[in-house]
C-alpha positions, -999 to 999 in steps of 0.1 A, spaced: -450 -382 579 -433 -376 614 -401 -396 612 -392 -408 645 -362 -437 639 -334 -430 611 -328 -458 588 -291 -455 595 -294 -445 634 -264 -463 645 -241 -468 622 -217 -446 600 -226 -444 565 -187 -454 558 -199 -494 569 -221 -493 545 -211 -505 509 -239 -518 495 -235 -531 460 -248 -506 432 -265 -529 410 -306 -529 404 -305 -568 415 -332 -576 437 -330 -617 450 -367 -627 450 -372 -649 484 -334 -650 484 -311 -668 457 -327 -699 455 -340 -712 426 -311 -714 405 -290 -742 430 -325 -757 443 -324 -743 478 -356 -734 497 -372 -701 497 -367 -676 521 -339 -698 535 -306 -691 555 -287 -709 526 -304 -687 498 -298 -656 516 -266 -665 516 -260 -676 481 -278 -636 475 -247 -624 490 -225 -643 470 -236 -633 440 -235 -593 447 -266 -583 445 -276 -548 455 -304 -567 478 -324 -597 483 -361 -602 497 -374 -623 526 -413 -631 536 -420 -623 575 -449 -633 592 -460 -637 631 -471 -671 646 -497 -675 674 -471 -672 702 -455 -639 691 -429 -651 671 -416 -638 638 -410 -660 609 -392 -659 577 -421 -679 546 -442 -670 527 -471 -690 529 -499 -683 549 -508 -723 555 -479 -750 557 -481 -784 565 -517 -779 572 -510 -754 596 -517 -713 593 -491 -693 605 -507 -670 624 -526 -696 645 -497 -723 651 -468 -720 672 -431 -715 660 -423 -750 678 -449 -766 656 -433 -756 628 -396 -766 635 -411 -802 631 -410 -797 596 -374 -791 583 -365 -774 553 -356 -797 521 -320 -787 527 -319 -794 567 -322 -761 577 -355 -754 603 -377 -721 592 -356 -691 604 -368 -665 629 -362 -632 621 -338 -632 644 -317 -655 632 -324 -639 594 -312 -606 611 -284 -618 627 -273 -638 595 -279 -601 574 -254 -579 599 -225 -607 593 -221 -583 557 -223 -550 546 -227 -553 509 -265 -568 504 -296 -551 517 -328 -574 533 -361 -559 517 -387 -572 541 -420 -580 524 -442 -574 557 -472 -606 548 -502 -582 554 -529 -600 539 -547 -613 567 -566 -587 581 -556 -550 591 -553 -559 629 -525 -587 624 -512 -565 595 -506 -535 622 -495 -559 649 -467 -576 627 -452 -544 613 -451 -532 651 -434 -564 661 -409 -563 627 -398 -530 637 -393 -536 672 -371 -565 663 -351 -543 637 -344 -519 661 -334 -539 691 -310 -553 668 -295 -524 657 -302 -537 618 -317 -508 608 -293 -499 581 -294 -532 568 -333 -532 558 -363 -516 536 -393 -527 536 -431 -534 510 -464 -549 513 -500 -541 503 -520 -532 536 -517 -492 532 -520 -487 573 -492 -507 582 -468 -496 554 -473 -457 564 -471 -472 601 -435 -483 593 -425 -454 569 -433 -433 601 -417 -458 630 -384 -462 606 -381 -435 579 -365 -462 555 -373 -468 517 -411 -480 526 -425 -494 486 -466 -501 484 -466 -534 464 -505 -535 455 -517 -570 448 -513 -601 430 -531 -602 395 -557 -576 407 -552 -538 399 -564 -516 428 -574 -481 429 -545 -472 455 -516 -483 433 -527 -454 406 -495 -428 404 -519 -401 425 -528 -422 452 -496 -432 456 -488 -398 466 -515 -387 483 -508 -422 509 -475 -403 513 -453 -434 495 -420 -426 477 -417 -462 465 -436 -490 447 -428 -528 439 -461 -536 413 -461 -572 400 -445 -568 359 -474 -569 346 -489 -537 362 -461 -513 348 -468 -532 311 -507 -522 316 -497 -488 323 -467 -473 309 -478 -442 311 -475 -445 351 -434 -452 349 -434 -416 333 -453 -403 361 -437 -422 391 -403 -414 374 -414 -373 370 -423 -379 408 -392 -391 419 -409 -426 433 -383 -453 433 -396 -478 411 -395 -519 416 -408 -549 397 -415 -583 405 -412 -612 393 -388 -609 364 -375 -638 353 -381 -643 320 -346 -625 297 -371 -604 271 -387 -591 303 -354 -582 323 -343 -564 290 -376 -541 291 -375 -534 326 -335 -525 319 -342 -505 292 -371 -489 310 -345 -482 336 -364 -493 367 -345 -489 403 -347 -523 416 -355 -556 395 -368 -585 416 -363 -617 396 -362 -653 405 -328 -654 388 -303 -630 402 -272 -646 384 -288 -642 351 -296 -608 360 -261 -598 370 -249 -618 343 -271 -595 321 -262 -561 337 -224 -570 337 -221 -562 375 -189 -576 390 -186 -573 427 -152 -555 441 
């Protein structure tokens, strides 16, 4: 791939302190204090607890605007054909309206400890798949929050679209429940990834494929971890990054205390 963008064009790599823990806040750090997902407040709560990174959800309304959720239809409204002011109708159980990206951004650069993965929501078709990781980027970079962010999703195009625009860790996720050909160790490499984030249940399928990705040098992710027998294999198995519903059991788990 042509790189055209560093990942940490911008900023001295002295800023950067970014906890070294595997800890990977699934939709933020919400579930274990009942925030929402994908919220300002569980972002935040992420930070607090020291993990190494936590995950957000973006997708792009009808007017252009990006959006921090995760599910295609809300309130009996898609996304990708509503407006954003449509959906700041509909407050967040804790107050808060949906965040832009933006305002998710702007929120992320306050730190220097906690890295945003951005899951780019590509399962709509390849043309809105190509048009939101062009918009994402384009965002990141008139930001300057580069540094701050890494990116996964399942629509092949777009991810290698973004590897190319940003040069940052870029991971193929594959899909929920359903094992596809492209998430096999060799078409990983021949699609030019150096990362992966497969659902658990993948890497349990196929053990033989952590040996491979790990002989490869592919940094390795799993999601979602949440039950304790689970976080010990993928510990033991001594994966990268664990996402997990429960970052504070995790860290809990790992020992990690944050200077």
């Amino acid at each position: 791939f042509l790189v055209v963008v560093s990942c940490a064009m911008g900023v001295s790599a002295q800023k950067m302190k970014f906890h070294k823990n595997c800890v990977i806040s699934h939709r933020g750090a919400w579930k274990e204090k009942g925030l929402p997902q994908n919220s300002l407040a569980s972002w935040r709560e992420a930070v607090r607890l020291g993990v190494h990174g936590s995950e957000c959800d973006v997708h792009i309304t009808a007017d252009d605007s990006l959006v921090v959720t995760h599910d295609v239809k809300q309130r009996g409204l898609r996304v990708n054909e509503a407006t954003y002011a449509e959906f700041t109708k509909y407050p967040l159980k804790n107050g808060e309206k949906m965040p832009t990206f933006r305002e998710y951004l702007a929120e992320v650069m306050k730190q220097n400890r906690t890295k945003l993965i951005v899951d780019v929501k590509t399962m709509i078709s390849d043309e809105y798949s190509l048009r939101l990781s062009k918009a994402i980027v384009r965002t990141i970079e008139e930001m300057g929050a580069m540094p701050w962010c890494e990116f996964l999703g399942s629509n092949v195009k777009a991810l290698q679209y973004i590897y190319e625009a940003t040069g940052c860790r870029t991971a193929y996720l594959g899909k929920y429940k359903k094992e596809l050909p492209e998430m096999h160790p060799d078409l990983v490499r021949a699609n030019g990834f150096k990362a992966v984030d497969y659902q658990d249940m993948f890497y349990k399928a196929h053990p033989e494929w952590i040996k491979t990705f790990k002989r490869r040098r592919v940094h390795l992710n799993a999601w979602t971890v949440n039950k304790e027998e689970d976080m010990d294999w993928f510990l033991k198995h001594k994966f990268d990054y664990i996402t997990t519903d429960y970052p504070a059991k995790l860290i809990e788990k790992i020992g990690y205390k944050a200077k």
